[in-house]
C-alpha positions, 0 to 999 in steps of 0.5 A: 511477517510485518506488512513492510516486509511483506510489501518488501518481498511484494516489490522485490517479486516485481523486480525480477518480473522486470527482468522477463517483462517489458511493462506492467501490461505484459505482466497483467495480459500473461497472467490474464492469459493464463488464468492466474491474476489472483493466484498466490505469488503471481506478479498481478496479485503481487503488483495489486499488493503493491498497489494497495501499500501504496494506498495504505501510506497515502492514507496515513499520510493523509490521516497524519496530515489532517490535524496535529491532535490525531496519534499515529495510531488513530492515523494508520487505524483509519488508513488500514480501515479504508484501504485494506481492512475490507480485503482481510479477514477477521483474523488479520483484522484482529492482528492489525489492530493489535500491532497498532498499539507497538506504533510509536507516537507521532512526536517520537515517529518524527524523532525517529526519521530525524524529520521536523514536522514541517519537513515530514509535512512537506514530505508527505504531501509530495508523495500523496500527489505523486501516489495518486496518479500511479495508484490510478494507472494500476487500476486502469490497468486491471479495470481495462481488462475487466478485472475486478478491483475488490480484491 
């Protein structure tokens, strides 16, 4: 399974959480209450995955917007090492690093999303501003219930 689709299935989960919770709290102090926050497929585990794409495409873009020499590969290398290479095991690691060399380069990235470099520039900064602020919300979330972020 790629990592979109996983994210995908990750936020398709929180969906239909919606459908039983009100907010993001409710979700948390359930499984809180139950002892199941890190528990495979609860939505606490699902929603810190999710948070955790949302950091990883923040980082990349940051990575993609921080000179024009850096390949999209050398970008989503850094960005994965920040943001998620801590949490996965060498095996993941291992897969990872080799699926970055299927990404395309950053010239053909920009053809395929039919975007020019100025409007993917554009693009790209305006969903590392609205990121930010989100990613920092989950994290209060959990930090104000004395969950651990390191994981």
């Amino acid at each position: 399974m790629s990592m979109i689709s996983g994210l995908s299935d990750q936020v398709d989960d929180l969906v239909e959480a919606s459908k039983t919770y009100d907010t993001l709290e409710s979700i948390i102090d359930f499984d809180v209450a139950n002892d199941m926050v890190k528990t495979p497929g609860s939505h606490s585990r699902n929603l810190r995955r999710v948070r955790q794409g949302l950091d990883l495409i923040r980082a990349l873009f940051e990575q993609f917007l921080s000179t024009d020499d850096y390949s999209l590969r050398e970008a989503a290398s850094t960005a994965y090492a920040q943001v998620c290479a801590p949490y996965h095991s060498w095996t993941i690691r291992t897969a990872v690093a080799a699926g970055m060399y299927a990404l395309p380069s950053r010239d053909q990235l920009l053809v395929n999303l039919e975007e020019t470099h100025q409007s993917a520039e554009k693009k790209m900064k305006r969903y590392i501003r609205a990121s930010r602020p989100v990613i920092e919300y989950i994290d209060k979330l959990y930090l104000s219930r004395s969950i651990t972020l390191d994981w």
